[in-house]
C-alpha positions in Angstrom: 20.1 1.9 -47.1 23.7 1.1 -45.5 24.3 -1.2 -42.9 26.6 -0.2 -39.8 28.3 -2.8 -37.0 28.2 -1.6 -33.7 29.7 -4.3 -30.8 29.9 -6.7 -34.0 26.5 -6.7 -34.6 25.4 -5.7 -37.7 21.8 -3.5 -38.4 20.6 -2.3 -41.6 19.9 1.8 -41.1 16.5 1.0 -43.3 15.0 -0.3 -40.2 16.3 2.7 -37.9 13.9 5.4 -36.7 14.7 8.9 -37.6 16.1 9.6 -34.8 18.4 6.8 -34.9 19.2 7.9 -38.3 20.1 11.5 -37.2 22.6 10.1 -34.4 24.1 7.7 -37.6 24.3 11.2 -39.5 25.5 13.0 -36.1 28.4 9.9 -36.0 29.2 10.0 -39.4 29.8 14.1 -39.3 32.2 13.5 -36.3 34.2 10.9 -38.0 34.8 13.0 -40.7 35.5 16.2 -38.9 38.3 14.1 -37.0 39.4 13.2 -40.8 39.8 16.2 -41.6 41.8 17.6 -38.8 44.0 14.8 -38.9 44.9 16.0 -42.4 45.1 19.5 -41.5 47.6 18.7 -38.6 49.7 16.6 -41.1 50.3 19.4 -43.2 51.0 21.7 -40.1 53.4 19.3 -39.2 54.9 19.2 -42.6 55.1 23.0 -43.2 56.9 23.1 -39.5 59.4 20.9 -40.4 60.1 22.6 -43.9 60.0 25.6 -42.2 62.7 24.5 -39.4 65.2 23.2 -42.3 64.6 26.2 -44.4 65.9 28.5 -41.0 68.7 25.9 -40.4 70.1 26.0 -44.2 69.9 29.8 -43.9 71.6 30.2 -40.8 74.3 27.8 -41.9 73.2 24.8 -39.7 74.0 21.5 -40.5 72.1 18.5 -39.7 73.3 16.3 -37.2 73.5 12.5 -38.8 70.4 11.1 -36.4 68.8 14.5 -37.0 68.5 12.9 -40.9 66.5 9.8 -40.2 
């Protein structure tokens, strides 16, 4: 099957009890749920800021020099 390194010790999930395997499954869910959600609060982020210039330009508001890093 796959191996995993937990602590820098590495196991091979072959040798894992079912249960063990279902936390592995359980851990590998999480990690990419968190994946996910990262993503999703990038593009937030991005929309937000798009947004915020798209209200400046059409009230007439210029960025400040710094504002433009």
């Amino acid at each position: 099957m796959t191996k995993i390194t937990i602590d820098e010790q590495e196991f091979d999930t072959k040798d894992f009890t079912d249960e063990q395997n279902e936390i592995v499954s359980i851990l590998n869910l999480g990690q990419n749920s968190v994946t996910l959600i990262d993503h999703m609060v990038q593009c937030v982020r991005t929309i937000q800021i798009m947004k915020t210039n798209e209200l400046k330009n059409s009230l007439g508001i210029e960025d400040k020099p710094e504002d433009k890093k």
